[in-house]
PyMOL Python script that loads the backbone (N, CA, C, O; Angstrom):
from pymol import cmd

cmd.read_pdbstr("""\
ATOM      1  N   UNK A   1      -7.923  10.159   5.108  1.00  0.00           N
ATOM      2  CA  UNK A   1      -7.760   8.946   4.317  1.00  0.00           C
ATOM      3  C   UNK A   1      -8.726   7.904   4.858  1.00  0.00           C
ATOM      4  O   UNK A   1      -8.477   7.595   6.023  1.00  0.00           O
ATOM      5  N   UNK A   2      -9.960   7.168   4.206  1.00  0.00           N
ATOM      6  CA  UNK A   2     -10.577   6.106   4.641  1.00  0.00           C
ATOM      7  C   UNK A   2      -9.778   5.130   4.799  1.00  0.00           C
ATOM      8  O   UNK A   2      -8.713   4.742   4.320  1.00  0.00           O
ATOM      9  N   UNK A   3     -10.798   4.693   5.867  1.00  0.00           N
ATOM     10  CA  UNK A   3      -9.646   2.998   6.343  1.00  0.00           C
ATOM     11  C   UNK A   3     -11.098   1.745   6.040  1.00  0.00           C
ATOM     12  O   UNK A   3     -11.101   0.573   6.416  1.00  0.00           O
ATOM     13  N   UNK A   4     -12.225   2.472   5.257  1.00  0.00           N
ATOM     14  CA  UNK A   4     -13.418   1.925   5.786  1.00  0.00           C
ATOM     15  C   UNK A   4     -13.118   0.858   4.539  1.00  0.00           C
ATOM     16  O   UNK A   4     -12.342   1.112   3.617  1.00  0.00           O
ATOM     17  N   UNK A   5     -13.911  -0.445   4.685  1.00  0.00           N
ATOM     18  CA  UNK A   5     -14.345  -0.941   3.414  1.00  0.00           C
ATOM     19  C   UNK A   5     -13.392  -2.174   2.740  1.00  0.00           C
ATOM     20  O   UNK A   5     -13.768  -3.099   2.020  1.00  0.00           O
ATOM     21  N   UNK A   6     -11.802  -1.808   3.306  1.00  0.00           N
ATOM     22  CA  UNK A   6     -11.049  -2.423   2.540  1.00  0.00           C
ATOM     23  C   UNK A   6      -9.954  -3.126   3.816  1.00  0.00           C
ATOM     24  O   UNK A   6      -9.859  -2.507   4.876  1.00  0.00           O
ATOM     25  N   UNK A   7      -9.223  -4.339   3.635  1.00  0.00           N
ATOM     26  CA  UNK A   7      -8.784  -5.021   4.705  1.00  0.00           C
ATOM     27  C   UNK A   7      -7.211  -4.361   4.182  1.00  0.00           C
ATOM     28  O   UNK A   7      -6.446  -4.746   3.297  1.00  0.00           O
ATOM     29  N   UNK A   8      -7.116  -3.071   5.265  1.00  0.00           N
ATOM     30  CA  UNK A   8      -5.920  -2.465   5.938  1.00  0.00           C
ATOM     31  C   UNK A   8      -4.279  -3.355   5.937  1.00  0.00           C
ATOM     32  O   UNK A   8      -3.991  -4.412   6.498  1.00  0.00           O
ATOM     33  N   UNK A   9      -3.493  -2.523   5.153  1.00  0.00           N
ATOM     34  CA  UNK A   9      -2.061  -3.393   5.596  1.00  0.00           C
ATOM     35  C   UNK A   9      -1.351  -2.674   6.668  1.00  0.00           C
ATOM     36  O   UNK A   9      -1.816  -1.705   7.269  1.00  0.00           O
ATOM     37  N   UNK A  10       0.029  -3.312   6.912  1.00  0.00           N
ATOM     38  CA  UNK A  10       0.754  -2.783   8.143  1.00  0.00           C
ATOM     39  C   UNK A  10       1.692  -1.685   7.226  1.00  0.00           C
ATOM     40  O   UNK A  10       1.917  -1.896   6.035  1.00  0.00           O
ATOM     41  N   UNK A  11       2.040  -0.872   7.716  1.00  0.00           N
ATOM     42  CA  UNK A  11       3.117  -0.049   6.883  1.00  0.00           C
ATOM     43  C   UNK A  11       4.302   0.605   7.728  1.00  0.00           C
ATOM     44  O   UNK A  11       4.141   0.969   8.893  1.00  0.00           O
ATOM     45  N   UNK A  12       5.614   0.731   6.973  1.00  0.00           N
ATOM     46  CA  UNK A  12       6.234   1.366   7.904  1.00  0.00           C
ATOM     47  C   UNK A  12       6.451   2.947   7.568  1.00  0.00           C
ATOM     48  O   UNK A  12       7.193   3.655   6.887  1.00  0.00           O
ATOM     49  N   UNK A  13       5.597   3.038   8.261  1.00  0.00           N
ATOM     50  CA  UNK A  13       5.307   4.440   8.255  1.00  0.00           C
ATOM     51  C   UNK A  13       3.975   5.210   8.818  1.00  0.00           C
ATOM     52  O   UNK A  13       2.834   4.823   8.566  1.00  0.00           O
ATOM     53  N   UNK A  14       4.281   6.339   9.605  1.00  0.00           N
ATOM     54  CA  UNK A  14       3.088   6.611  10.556  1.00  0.00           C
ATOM     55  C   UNK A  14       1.382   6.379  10.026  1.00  0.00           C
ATOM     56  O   UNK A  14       1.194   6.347   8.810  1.00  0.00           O
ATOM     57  N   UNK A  15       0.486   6.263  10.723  1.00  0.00           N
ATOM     58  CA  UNK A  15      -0.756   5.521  10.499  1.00  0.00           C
ATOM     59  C   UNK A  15      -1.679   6.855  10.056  1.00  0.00           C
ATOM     60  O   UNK A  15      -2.712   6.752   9.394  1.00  0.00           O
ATOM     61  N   UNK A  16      -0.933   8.552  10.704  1.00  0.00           N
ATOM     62  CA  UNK A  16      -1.717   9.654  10.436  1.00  0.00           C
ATOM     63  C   UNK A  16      -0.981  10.044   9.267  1.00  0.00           C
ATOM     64  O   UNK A  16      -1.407  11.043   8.687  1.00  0.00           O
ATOM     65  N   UNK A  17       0.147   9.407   8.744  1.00  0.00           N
ATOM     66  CA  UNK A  17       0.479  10.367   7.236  1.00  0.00           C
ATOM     67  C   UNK A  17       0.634   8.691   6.205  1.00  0.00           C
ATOM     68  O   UNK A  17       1.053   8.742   5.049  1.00  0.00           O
ATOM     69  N   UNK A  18       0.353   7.751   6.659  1.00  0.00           N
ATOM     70  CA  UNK A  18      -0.102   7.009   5.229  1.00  0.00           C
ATOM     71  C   UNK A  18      -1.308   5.601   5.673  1.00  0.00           C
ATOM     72  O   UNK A  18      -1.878   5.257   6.708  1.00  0.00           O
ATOM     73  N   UNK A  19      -1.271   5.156   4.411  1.00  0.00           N
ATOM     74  CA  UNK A  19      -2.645   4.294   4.469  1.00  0.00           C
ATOM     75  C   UNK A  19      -2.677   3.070   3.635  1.00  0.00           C
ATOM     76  O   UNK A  19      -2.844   3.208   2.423  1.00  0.00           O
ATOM     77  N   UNK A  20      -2.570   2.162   4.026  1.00  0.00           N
ATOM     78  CA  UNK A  20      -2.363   1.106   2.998  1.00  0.00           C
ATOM     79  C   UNK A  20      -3.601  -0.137   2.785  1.00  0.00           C
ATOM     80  O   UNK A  20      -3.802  -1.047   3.589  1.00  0.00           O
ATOM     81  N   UNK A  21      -4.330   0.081   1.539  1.00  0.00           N
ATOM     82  CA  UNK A  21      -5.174  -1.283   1.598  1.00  0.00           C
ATOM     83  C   UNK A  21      -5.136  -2.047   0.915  1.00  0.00           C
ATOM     84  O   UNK A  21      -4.776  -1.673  -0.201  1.00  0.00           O
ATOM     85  N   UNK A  22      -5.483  -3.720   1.071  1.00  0.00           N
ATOM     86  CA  UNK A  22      -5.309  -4.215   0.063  1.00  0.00           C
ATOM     87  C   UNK A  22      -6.836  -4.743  -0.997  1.00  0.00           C
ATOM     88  O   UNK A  22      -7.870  -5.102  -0.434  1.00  0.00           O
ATOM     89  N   UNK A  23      -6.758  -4.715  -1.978  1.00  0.00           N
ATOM     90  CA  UNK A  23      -7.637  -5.189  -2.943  1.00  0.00           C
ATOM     91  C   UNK A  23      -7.507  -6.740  -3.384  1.00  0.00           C
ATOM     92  O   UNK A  23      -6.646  -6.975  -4.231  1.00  0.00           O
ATOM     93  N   UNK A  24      -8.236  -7.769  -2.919  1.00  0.00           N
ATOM     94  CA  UNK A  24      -8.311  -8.717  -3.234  1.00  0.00           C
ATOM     95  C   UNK A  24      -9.383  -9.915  -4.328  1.00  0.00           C
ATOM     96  O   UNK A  24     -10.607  -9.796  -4.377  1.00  0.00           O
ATOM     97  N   UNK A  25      -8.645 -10.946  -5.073  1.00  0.00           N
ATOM     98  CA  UNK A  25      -9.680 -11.691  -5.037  1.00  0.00           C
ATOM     99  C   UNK A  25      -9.951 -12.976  -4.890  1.00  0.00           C
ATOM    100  O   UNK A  25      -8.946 -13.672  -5.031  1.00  0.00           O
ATOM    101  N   UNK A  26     -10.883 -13.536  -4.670  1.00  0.00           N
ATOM    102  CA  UNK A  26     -10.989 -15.144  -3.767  1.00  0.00           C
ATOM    103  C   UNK A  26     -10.051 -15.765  -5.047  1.00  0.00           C
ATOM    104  O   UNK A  26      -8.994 -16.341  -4.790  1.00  0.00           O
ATOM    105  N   UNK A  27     -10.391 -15.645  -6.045  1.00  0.00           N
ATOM    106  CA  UNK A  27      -9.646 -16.763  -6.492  1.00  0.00           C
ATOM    107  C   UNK A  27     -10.300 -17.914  -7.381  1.00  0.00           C
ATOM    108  O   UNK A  27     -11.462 -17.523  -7.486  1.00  0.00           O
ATOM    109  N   UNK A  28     -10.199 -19.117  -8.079  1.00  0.00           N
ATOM    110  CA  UNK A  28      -8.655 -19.777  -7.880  1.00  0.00           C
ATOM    111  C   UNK A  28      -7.621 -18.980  -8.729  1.00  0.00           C
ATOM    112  O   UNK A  28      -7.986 -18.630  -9.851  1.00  0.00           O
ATOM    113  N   UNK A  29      -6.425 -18.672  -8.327  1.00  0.00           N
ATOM    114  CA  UNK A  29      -5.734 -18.802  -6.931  1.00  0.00           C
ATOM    115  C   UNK A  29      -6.256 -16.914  -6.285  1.00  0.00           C
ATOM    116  O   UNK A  29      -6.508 -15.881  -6.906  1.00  0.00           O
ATOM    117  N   UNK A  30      -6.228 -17.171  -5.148  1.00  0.00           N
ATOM    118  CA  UNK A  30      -6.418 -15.751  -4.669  1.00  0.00           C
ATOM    119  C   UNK A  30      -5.528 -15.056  -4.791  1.00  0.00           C
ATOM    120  O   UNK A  30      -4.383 -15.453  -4.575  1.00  0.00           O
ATOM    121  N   UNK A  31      -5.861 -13.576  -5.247  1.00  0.00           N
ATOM    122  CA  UNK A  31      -4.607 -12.368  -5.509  1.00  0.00           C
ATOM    123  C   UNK A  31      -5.242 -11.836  -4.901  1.00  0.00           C
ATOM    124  O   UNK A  31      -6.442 -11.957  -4.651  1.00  0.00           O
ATOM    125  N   UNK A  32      -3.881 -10.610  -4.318  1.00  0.00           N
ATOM    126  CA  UNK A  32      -3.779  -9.003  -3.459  1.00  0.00           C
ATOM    127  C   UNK A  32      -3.332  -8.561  -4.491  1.00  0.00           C
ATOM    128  O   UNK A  32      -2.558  -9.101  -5.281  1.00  0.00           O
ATOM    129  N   UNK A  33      -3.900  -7.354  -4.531  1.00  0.00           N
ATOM    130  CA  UNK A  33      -3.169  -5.794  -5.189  1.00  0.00           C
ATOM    131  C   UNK A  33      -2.863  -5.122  -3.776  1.00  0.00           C
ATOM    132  O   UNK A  33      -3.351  -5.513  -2.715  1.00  0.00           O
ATOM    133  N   UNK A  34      -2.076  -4.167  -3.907  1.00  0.00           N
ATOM    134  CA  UNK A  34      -1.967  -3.422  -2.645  1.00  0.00           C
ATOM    135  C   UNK A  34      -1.774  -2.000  -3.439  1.00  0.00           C
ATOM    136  O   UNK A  34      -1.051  -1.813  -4.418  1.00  0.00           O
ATOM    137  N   UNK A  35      -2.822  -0.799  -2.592  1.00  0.00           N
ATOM    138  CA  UNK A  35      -2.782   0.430  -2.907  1.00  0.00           C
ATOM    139  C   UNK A  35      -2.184   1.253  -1.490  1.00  0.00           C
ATOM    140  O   UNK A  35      -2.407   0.691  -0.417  1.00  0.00           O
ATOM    141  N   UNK A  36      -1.530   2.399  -1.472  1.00  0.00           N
ATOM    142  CA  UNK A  36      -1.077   2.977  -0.829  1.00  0.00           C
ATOM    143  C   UNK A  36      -1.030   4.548  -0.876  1.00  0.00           C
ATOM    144  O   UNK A  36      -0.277   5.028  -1.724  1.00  0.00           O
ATOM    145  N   UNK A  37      -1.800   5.486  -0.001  1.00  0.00           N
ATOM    146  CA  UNK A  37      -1.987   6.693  -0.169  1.00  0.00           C
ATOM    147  C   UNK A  37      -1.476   7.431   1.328  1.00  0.00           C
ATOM    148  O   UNK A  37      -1.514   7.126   2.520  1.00  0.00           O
ATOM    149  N   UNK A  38      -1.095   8.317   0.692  1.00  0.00           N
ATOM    150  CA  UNK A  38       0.089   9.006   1.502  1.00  0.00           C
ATOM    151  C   UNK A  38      -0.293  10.499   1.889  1.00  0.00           C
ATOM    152  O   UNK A  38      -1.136  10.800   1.044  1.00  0.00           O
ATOM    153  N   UNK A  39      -0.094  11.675   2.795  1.00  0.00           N
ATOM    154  CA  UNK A  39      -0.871  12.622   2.952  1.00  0.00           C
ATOM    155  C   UNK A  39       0.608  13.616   2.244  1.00  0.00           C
ATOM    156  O   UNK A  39       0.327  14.759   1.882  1.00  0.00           O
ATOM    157  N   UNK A  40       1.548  13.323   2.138  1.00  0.00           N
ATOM    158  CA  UNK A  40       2.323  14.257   1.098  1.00  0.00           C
ATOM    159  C   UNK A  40       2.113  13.933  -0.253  1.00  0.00           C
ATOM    160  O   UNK A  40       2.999  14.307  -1.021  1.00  0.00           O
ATOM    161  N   UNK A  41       0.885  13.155  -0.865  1.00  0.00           N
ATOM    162  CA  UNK A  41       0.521  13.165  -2.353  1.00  0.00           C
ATOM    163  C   UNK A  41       0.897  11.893  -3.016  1.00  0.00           C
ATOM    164  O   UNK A  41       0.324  11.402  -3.989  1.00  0.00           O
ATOM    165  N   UNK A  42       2.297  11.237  -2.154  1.00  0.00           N
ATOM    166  CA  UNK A  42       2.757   9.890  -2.786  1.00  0.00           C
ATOM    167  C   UNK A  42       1.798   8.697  -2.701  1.00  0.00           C
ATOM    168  O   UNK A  42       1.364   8.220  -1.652  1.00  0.00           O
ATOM    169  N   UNK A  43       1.534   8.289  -3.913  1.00  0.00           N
ATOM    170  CA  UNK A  43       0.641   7.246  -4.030  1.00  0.00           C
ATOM    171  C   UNK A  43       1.086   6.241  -4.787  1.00  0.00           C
ATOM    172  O   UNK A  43       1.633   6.486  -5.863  1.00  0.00           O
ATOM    173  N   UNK A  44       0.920   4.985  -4.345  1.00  0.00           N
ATOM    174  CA  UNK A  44       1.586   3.523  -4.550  1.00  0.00           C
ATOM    175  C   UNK A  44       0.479   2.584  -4.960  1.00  0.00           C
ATOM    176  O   UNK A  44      -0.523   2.410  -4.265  1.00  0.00           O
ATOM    177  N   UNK A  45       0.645   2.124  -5.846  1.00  0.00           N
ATOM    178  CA  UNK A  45      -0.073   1.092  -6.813  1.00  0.00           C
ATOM    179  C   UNK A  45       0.863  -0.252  -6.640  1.00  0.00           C
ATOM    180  O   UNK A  45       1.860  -0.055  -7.334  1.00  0.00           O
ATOM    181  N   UNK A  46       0.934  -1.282  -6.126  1.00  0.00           N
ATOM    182  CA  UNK A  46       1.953  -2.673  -6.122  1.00  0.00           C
ATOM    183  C   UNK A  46       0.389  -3.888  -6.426  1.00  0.00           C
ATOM    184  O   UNK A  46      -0.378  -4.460  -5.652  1.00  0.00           O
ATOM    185  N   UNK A  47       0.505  -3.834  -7.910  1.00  0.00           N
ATOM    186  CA  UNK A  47      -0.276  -4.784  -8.908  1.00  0.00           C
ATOM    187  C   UNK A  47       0.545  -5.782  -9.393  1.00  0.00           C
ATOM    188  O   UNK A  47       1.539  -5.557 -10.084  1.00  0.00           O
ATOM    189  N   UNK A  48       0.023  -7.293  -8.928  1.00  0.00           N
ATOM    190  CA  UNK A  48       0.908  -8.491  -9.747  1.00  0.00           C
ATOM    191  C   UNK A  48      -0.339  -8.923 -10.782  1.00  0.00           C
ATOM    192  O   UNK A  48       0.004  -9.866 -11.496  1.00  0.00           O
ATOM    193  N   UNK A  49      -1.631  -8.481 -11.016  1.00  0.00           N
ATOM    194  CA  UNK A  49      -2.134  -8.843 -12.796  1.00  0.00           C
ATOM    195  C   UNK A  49      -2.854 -10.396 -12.093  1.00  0.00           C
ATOM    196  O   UNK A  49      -3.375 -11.206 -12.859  1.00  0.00           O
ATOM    197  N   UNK A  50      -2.810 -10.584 -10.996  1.00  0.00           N
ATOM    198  CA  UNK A  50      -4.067 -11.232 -10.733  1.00  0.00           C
ATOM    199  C   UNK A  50      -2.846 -12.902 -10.164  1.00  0.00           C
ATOM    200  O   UNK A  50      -3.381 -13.948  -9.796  1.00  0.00           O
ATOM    201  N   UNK A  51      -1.483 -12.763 -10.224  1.00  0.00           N
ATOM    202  CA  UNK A  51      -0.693 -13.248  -9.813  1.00  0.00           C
ATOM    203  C   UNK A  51      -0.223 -13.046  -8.649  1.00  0.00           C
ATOM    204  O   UNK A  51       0.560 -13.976  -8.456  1.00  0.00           O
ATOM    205  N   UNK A  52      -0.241 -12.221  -7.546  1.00  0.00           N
ATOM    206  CA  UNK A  52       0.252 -12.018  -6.317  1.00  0.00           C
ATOM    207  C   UNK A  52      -0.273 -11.910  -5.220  1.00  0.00           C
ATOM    208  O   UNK A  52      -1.291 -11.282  -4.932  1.00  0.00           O
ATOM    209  N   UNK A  53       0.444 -12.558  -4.519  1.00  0.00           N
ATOM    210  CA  UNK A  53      -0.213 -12.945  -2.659  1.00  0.00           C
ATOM    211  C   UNK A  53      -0.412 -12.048  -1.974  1.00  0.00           C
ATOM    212  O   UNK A  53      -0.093 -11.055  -2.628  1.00  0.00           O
ATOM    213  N   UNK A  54      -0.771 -11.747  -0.980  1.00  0.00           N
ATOM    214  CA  UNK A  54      -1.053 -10.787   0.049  1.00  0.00           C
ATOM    215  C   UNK A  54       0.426 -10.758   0.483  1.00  0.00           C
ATOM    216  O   UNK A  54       0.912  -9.627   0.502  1.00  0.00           O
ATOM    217  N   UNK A  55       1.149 -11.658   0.795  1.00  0.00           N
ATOM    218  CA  UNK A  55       2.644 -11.922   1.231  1.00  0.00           C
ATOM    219  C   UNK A  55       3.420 -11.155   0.028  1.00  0.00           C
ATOM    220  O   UNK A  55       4.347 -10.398   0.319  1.00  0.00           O
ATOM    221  N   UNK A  56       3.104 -11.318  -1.085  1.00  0.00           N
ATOM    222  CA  UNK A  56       3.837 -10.624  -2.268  1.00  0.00           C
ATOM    223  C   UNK A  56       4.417  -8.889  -2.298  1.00  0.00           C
ATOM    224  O   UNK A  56       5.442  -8.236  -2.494  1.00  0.00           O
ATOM    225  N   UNK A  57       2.719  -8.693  -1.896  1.00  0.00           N
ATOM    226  CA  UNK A  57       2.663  -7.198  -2.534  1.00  0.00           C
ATOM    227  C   UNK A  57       3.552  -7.050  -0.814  1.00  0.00           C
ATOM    228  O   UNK A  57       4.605  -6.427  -0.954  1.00  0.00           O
ATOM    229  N   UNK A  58       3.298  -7.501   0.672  1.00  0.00           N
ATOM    230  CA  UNK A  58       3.518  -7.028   1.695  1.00  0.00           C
ATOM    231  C   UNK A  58       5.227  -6.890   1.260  1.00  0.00           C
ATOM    232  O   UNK A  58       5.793  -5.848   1.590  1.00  0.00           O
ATOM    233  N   UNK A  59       6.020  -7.965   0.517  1.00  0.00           N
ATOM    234  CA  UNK A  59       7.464  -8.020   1.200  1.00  0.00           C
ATOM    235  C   UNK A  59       7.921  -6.942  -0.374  1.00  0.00           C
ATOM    236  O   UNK A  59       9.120  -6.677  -0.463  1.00  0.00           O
ATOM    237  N   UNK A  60       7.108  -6.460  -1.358  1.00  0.00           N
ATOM    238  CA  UNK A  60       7.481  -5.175  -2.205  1.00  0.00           C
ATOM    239  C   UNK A  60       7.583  -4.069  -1.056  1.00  0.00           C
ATOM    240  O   UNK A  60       8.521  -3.343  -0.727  1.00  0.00           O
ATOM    241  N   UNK A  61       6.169  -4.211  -0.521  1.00  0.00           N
ATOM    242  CA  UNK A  61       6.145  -3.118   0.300  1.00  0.00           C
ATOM    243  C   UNK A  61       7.575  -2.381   1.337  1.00  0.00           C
ATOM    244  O   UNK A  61       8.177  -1.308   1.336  1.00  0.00           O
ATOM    245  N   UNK A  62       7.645  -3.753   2.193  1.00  0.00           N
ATOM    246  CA  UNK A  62       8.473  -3.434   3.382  1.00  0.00           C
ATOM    247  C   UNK A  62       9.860  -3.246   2.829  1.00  0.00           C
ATOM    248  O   UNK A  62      10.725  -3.226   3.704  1.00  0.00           O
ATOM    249  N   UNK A  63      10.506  -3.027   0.947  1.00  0.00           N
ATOM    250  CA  UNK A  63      11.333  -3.010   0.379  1.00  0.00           C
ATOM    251  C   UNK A  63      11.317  -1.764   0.289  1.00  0.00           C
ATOM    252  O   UNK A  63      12.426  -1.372  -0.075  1.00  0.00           O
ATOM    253  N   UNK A  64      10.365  -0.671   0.494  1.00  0.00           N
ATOM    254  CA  UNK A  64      10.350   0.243  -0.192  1.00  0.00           C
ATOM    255  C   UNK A  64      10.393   1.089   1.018  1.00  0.00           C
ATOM    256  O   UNK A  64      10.257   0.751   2.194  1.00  0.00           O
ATOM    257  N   UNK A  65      10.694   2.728   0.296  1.00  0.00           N
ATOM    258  CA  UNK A  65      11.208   3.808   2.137  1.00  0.00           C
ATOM    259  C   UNK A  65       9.927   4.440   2.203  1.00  0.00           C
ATOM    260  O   UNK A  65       9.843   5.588   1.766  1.00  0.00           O
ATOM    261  N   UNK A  66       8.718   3.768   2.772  1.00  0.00           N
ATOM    262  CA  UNK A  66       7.416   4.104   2.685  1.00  0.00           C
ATOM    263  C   UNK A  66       7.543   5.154   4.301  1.00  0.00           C
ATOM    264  O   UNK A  66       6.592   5.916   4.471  1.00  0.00           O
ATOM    265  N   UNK A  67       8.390   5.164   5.129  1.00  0.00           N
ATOM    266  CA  UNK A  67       8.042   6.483   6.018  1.00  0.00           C
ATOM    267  C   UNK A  67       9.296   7.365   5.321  1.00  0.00           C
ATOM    268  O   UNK A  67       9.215   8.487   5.821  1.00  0.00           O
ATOM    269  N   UNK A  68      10.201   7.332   4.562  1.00  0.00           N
ATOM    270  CA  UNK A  68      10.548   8.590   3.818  1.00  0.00           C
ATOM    271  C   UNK A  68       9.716   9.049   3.119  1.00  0.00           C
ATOM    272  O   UNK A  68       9.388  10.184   3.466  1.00  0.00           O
ATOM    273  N   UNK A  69       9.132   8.608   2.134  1.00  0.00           N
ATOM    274  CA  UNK A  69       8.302   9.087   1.003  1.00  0.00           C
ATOM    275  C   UNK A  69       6.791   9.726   1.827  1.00  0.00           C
ATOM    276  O   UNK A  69       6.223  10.674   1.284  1.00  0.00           O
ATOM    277  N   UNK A  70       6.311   9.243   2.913  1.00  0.00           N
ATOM    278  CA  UNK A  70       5.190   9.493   3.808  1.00  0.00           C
ATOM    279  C   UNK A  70       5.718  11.107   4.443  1.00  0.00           C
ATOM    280  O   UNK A  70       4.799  11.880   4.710  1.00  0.00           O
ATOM    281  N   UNK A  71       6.503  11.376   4.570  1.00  0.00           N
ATOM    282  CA  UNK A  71       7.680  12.344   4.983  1.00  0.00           C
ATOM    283  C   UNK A  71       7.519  13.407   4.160  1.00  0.00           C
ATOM    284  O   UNK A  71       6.763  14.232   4.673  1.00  0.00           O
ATOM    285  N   UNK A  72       7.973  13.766   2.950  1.00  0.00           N
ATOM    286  CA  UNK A  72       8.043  14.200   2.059  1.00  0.00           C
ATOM    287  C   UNK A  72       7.434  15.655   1.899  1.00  0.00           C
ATOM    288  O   UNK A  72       6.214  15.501   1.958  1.00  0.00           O
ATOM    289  N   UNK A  73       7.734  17.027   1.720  1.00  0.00           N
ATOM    290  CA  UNK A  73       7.325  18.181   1.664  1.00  0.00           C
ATOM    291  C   UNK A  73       6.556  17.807   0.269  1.00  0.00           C
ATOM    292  O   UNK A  73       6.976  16.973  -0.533  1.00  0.00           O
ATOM    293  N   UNK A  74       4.860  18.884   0.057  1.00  0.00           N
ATOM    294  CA  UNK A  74       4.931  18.504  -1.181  1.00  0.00           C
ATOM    295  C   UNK A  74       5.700  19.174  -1.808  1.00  0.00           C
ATOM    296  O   UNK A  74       5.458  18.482  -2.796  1.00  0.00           O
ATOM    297  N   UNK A  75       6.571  20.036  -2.262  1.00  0.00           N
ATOM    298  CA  UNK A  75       7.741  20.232  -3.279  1.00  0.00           C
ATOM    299  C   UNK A  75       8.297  20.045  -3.383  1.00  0.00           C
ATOM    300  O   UNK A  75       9.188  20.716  -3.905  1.00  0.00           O
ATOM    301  N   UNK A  76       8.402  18.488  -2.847  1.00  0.00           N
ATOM    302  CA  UNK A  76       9.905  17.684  -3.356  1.00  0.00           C
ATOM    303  C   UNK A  76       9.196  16.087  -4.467  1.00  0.00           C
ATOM    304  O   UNK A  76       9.712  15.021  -4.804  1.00  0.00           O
ATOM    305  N   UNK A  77       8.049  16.614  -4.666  1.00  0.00           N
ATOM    306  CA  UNK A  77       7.194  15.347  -5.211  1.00  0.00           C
ATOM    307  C   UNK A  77       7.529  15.689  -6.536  1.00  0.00           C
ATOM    308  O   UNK A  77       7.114  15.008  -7.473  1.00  0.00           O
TER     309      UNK A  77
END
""", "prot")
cmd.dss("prot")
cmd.show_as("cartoon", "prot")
cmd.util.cbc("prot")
cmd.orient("prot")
């Protein structure tokens, strides 16, 4: 999974089975998208449409069971 290029989020969930970056833009007002790729196939899109903070997409994030789903056999996807 590249980490190159794009300013890295924190995730809970190990750093060798997922990957989180965010996509930003300056603004006015500045938005995060946050993408999330996972080495059991689960992949996370958290898009607010040019409305959401870096703080936004982070507290979707830390809502969600991102080291279960990071977990995951692929035949349970």
């Amino acid at each position: 999974m590249s980490r190159a290029g794009f300013p890295q989020a924190a995730l809970d969930a190990p750093a060798d089975d997922a990957n989180g970056f965010y996509q930003c833009t300056p603004g006015p007002p500045p938005s995060c998208d946050l993408l999330i790729q996972m080495r059991s196939g689960v992949h996370l899109e958290i898009r607010g449409g040019g409305t959401s903070t870096r703080a936004d997409v982070d507290a979707l994030a830390g809502a969600l069971p991102l080291r279960a789903l990071a977990a995951l056999p692929a035949a349970s996807r």
